[in-house]
MARPA-545371 format. One record per residue: residue number from 0; y, z, x of N, C-alpha, C in turn. Coordinates in steps of 0.2 Angstrom, whole numbers, plus 5000, padded with zeros to 4 digits. Example, Ala and Ser with C-alpha at 12.3 -4.5 7.8 and 13.67 -1.06 7.14 Angstrom:
BEGIN
<0,<4972,5039,5066>,<4978,5039,5062>,<4984,5039,5066>>
<1,<4989,5035,5064>,<4995,5036,5068>,<5000,5039,5064>>
This chain:
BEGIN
<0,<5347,5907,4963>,<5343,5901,4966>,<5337,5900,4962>>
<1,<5333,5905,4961>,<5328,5903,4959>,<5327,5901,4950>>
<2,<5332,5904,4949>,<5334,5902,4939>,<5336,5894,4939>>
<3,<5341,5892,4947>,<5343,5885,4947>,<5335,5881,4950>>
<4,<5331,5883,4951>,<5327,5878,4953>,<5325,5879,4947>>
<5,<5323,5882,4941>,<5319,5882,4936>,<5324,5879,4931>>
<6,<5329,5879,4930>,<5333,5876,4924>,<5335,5868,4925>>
<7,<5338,5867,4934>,<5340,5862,4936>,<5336,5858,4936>>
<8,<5329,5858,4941>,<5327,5855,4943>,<5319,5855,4941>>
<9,<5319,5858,4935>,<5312,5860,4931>,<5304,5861,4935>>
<10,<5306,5866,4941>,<5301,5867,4943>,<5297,5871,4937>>
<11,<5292,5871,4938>,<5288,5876,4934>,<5284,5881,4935>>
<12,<5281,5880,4942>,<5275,5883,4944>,<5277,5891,4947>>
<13,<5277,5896,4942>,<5279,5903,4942>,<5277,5905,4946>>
<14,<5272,5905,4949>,<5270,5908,4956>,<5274,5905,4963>>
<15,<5276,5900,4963>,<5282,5896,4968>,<5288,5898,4967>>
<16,<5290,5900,4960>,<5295,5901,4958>,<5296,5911,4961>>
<17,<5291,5914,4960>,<5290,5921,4961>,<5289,5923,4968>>
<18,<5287,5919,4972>,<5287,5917,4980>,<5292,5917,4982>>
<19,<5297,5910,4980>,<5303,5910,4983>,<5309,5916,4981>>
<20,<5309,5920,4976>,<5311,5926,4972>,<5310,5931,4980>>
<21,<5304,5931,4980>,<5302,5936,4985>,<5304,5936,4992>>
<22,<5304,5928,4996>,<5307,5928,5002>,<5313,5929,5005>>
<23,<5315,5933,5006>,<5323,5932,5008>,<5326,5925,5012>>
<24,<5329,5920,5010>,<5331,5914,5015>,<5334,5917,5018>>
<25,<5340,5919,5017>,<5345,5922,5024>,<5342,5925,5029>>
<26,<5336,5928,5030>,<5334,5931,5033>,<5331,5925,5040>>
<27,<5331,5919,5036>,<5328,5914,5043>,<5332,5909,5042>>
<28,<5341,5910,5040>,<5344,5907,5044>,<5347,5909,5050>>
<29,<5353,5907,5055>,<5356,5907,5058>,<5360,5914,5055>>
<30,<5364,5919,5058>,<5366,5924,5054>,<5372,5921,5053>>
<31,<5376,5915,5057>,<5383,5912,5056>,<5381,5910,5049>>
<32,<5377,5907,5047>,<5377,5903,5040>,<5373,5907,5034>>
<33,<5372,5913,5035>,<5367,5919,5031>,<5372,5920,5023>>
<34,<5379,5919,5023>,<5382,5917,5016>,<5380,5911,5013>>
<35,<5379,5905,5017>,<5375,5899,5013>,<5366,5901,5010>>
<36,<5365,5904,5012>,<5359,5903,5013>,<5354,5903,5006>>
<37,<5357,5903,5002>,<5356,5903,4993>,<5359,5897,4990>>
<38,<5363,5894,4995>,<5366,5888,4992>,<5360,5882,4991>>
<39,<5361,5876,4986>,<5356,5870,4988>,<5356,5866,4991>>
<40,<5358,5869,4995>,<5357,5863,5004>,<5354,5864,5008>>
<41,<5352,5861,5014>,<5346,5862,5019>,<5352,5865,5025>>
<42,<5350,5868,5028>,<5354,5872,5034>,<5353,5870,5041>>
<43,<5356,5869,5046>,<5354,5867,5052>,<5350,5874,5056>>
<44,<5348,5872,5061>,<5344,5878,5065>,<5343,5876,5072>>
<45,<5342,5880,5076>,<5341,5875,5083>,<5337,5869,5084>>
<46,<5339,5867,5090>,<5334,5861,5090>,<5335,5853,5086>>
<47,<5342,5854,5084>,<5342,5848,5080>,<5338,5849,5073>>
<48,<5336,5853,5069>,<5332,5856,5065>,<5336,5857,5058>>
<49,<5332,5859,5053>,<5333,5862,5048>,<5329,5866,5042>>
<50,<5334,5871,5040>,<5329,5875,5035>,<5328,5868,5030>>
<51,<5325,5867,5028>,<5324,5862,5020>,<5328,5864,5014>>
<52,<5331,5861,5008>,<5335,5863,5003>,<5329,5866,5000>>
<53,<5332,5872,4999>,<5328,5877,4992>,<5324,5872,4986>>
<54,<5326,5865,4985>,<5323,5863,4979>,<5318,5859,4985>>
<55,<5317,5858,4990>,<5311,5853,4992>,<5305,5857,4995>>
<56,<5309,5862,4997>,<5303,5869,4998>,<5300,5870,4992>>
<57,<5303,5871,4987>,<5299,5872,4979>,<5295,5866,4978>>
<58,<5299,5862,4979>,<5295,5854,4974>,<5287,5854,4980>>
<59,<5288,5854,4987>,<5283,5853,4990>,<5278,5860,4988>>
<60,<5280,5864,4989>,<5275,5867,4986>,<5271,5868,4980>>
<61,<5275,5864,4975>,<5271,5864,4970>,<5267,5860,4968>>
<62,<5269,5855,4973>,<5264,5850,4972>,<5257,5850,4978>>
<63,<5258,5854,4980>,<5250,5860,4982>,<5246,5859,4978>>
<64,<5249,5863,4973>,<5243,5868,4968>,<5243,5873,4971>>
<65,<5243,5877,4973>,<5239,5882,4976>,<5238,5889,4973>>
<66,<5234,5892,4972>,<5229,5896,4969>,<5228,5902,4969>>
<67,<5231,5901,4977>,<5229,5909,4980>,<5224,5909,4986>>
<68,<5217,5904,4986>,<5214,5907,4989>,<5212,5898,4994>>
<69,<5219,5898,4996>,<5218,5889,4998>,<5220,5895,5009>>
<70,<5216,5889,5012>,<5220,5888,5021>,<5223,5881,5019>>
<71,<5229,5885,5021>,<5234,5878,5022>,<5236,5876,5027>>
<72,<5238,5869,5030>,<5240,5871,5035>,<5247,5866,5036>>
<73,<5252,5869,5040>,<5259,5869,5039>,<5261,5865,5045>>
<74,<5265,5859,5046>,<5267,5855,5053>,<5274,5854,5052>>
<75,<5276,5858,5056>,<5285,5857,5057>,<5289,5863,5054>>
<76,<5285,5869,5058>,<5287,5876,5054>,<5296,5878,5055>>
<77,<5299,5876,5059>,<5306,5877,5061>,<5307,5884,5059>>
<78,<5311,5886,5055>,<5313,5893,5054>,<5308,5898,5052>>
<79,<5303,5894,5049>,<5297,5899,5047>,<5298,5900,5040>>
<80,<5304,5899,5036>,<5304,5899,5027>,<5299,5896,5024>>
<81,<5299,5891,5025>,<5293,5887,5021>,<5286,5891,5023>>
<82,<5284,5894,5029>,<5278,5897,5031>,<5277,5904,5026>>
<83,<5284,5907,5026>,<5283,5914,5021>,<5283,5912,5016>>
<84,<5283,5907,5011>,<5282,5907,5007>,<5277,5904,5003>>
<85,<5274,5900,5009>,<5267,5899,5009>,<5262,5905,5010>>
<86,<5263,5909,5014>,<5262,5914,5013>,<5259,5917,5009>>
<87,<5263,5919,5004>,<5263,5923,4998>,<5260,5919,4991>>
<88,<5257,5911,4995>,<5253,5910,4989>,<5246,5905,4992>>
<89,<5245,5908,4998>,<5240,5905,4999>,<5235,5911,5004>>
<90,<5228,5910,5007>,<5224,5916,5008>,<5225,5914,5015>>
<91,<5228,5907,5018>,<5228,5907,5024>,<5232,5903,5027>>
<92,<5238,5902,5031>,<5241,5896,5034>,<5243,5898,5041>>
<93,<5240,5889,5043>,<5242,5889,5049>,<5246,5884,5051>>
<94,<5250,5886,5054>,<5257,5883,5055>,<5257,5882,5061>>
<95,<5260,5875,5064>,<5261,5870,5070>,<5270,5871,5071>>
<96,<5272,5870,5076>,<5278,5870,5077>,<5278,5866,5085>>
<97,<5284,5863,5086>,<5284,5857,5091>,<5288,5860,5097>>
<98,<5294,5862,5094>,<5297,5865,5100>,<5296,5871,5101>>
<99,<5295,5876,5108>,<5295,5881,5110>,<5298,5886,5108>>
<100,<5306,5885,5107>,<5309,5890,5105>,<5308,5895,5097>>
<101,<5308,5888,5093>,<5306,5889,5087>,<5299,5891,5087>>
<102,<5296,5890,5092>,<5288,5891,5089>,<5286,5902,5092>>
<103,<5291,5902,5097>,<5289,5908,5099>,<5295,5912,5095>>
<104,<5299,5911,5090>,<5304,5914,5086>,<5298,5917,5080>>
<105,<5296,5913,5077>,<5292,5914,5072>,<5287,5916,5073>>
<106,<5286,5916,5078>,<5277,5922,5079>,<5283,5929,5080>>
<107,<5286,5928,5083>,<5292,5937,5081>,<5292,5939,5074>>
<108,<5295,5932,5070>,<5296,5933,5062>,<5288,5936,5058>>
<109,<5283,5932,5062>,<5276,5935,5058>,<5275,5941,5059>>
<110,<5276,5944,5065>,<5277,5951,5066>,<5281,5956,5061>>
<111,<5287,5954,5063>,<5292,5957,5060>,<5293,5958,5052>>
<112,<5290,5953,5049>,<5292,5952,5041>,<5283,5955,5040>>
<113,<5279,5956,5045>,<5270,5959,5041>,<5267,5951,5039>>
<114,<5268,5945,5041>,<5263,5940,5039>,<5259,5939,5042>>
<115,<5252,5943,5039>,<5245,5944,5043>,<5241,5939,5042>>
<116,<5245,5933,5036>,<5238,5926,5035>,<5241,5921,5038>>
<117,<5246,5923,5043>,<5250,5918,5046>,<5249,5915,5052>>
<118,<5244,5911,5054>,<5243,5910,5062>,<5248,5905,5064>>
<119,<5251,5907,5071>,<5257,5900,5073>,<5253,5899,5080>>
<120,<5256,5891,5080>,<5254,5886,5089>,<5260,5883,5087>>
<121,<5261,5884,5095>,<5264,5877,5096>,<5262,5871,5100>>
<122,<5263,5865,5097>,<5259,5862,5098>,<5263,5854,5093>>
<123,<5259,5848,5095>,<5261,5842,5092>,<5256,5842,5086>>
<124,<5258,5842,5081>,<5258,5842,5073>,<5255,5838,5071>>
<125,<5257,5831,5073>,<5254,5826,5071>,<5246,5825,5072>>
<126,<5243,5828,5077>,<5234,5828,5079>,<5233,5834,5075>>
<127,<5235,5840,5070>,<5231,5844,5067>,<5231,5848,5071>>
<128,<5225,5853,5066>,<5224,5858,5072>,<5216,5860,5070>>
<129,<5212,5856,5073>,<5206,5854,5071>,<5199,5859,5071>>
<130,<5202,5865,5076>,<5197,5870,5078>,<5196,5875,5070>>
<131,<5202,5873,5067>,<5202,5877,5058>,<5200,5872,5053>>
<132,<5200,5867,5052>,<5198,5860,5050>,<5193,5862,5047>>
<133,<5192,5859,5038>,<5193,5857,5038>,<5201,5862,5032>>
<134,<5205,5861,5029>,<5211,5863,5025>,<5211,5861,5019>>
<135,<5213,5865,5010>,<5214,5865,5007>,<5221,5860,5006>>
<136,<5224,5862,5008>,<5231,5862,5007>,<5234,5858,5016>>
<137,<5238,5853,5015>,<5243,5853,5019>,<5249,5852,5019>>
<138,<5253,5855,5022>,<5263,5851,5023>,<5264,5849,5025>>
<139,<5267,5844,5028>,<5270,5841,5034>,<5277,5841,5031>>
<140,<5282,5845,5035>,<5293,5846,5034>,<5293,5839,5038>>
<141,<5294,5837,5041>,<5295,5833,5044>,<5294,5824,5042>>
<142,<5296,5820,5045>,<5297,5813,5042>,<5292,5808,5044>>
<143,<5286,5804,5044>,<5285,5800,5049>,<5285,5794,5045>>
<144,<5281,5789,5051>,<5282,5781,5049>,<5276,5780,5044>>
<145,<5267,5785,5043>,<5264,5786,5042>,<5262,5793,5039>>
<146,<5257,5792,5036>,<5253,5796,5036>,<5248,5797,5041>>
<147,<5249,5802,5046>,<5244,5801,5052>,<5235,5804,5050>>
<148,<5233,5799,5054>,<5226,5799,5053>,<5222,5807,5053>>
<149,<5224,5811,5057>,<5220,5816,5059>,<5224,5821,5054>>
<150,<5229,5824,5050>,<5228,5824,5045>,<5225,5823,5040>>
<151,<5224,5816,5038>,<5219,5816,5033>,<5212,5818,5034>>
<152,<5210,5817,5040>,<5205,5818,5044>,<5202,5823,5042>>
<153,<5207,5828,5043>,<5204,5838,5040>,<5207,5839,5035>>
<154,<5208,5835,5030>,<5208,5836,5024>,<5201,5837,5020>>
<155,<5202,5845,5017>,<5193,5845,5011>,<5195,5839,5005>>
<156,<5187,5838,5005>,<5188,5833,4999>,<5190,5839,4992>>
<157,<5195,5836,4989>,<5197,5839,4982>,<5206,5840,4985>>
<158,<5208,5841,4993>,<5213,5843,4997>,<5219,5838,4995>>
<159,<5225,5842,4995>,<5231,5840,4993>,<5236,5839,5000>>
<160,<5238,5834,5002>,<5243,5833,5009>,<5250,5828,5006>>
<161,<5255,5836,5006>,<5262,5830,5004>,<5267,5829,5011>>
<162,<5269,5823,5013>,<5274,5821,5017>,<5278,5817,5016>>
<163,<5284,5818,5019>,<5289,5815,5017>,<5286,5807,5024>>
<164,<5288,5800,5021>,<5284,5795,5025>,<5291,5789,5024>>
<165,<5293,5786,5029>,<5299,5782,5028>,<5300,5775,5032>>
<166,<5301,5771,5031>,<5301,5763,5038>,<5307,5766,5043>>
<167,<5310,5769,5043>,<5314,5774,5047>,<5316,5780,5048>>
<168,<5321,5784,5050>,<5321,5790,5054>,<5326,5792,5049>>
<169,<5327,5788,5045>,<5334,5791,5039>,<5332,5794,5032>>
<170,<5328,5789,5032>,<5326,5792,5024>,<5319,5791,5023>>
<171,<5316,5795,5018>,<5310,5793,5017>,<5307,5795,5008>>
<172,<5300,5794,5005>,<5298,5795,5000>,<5296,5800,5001>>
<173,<5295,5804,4997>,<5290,5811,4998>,<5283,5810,4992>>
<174,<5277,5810,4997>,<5269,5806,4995>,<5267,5812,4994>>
<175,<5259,5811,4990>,<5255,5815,4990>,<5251,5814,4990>>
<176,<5245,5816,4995>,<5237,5812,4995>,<5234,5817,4994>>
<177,<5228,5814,4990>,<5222,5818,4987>,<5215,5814,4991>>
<178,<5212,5820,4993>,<5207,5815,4997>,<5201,5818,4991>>
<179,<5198,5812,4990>,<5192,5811,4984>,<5185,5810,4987>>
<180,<5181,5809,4985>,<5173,5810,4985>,<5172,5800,4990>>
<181,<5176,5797,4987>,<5178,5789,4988>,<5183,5787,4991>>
<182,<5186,5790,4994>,<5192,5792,4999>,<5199,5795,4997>>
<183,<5204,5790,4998>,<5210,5796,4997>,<5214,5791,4991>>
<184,<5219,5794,4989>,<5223,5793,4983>,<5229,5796,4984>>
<185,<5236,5791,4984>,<5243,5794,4985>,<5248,5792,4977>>
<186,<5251,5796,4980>,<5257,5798,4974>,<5264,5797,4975>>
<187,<5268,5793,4973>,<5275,5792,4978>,<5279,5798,4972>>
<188,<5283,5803,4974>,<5285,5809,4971>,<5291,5808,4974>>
<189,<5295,5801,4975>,<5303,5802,4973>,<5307,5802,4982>>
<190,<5312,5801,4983>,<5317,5798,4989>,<5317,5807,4992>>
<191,<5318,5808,4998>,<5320,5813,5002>,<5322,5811,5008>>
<192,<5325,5817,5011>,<5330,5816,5018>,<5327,5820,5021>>
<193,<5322,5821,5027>,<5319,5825,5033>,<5322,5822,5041>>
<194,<5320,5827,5044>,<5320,5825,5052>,<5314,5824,5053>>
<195,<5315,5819,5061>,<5308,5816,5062>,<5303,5819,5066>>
<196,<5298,5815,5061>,<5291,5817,5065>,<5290,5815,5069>>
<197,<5291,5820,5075>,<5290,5816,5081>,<5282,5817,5085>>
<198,<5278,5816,5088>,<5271,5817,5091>,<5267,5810,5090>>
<199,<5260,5812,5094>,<5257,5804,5094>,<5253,5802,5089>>
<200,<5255,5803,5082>,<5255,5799,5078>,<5261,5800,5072>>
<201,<5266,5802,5076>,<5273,5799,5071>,<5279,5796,5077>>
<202,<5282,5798,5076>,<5288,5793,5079>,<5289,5795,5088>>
<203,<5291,5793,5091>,<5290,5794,5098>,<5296,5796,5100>>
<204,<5296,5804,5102>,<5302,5806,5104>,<5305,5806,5111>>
């Protein structure tokens, strides 16, 4: 998997590359689908959910930056894969999750796999989690119609936030905003397919 992110899809960033090496996917899929779970596709999970395709978890992390010694913070944690792998490359992430099930499955996972930089809530994603504010680093998995405001809000100036953003619920861009000393500056990084952002500042569930 990880040879095919790096030859296929010319990820570069060795430390994203040596992260995903590291995390077991199968371990946060479904066990019915734990033979897929190296393949390049996104996986379903409960909740109408999904694990992300191996190359969107890569891409999006790489267009972090991250360094080592970033707080990031993670909205639409679903299986927790993208969380363990942020994990392994950032000093701290906090991670939001919408649904109950999901959100009390992965505080198990953070236990069970030793991710001690990993804080989880559950909670609506789209207000942030402002008591940690302000964040290097943000991801939002999930799709909305914007970039929501409080987001940007707790973004540190020099701070990276990539989301997938779309006029509907099918498809979207995948953005990158940099917020500046003069405010913010985005980056349109190509078509993507996410579930919706649902909360009161994305789409209304």
């Amino acid at each position: 998997m990880v040879e095919y992110l790096a030859g296929h899809y010319g990820i570069a960033d060795e430390r994203v590359l040596a992260a995903m090496d590291r995390v077991p996917r199968h371990l946060f899929a479904p066990e019915a689908l734990r033979s897929q779970a190296y393949k390049d596709n996104a996986l379903p999970i409960p909740g109408g959910q999904t694990i992300s395709q191996p190359f969107i978890v890569a891409r999006m992390t790489e267009l972090l930056h991250l360094g080592g010694k970033e707080r990031v913070l993670e909205i639409g944690a679903g299986s927790g894969y993208q969380t363990a792998v942020l994990s392994e490359l950032a000093r701290k992430v906090y991670s939001i999750e919408r649904l109950p099930g999901l959100a009390a499955e992965l505080k198990e996972k953070v236990v069970r796999f030793g991710l001690r930089n990993v804080s989880v809530r559950c909670d609506d994603g789209t207000t942030g989690w402002k008591v940690y504010a302000p964040f290097d680093a943000i991801l939002v998995a999930a799709g909305g119609p914007e970039v929501p405001m409080p987001l940007l809000e707790q973004l540190t100036v020099g701070g990276r936030l990539v989301i997938p953003v779309g006029e509907t619920q099918k498809s979207q861009i995948l953005i990158r905003v940099w917020r500046t000393e003069r405010g913010f500056e985005s980056e349109n990084c190509g078509p993507c397919s996410f579930v919706p952002l649902i909360g009161a500042h994305g789409w209304q569930g």
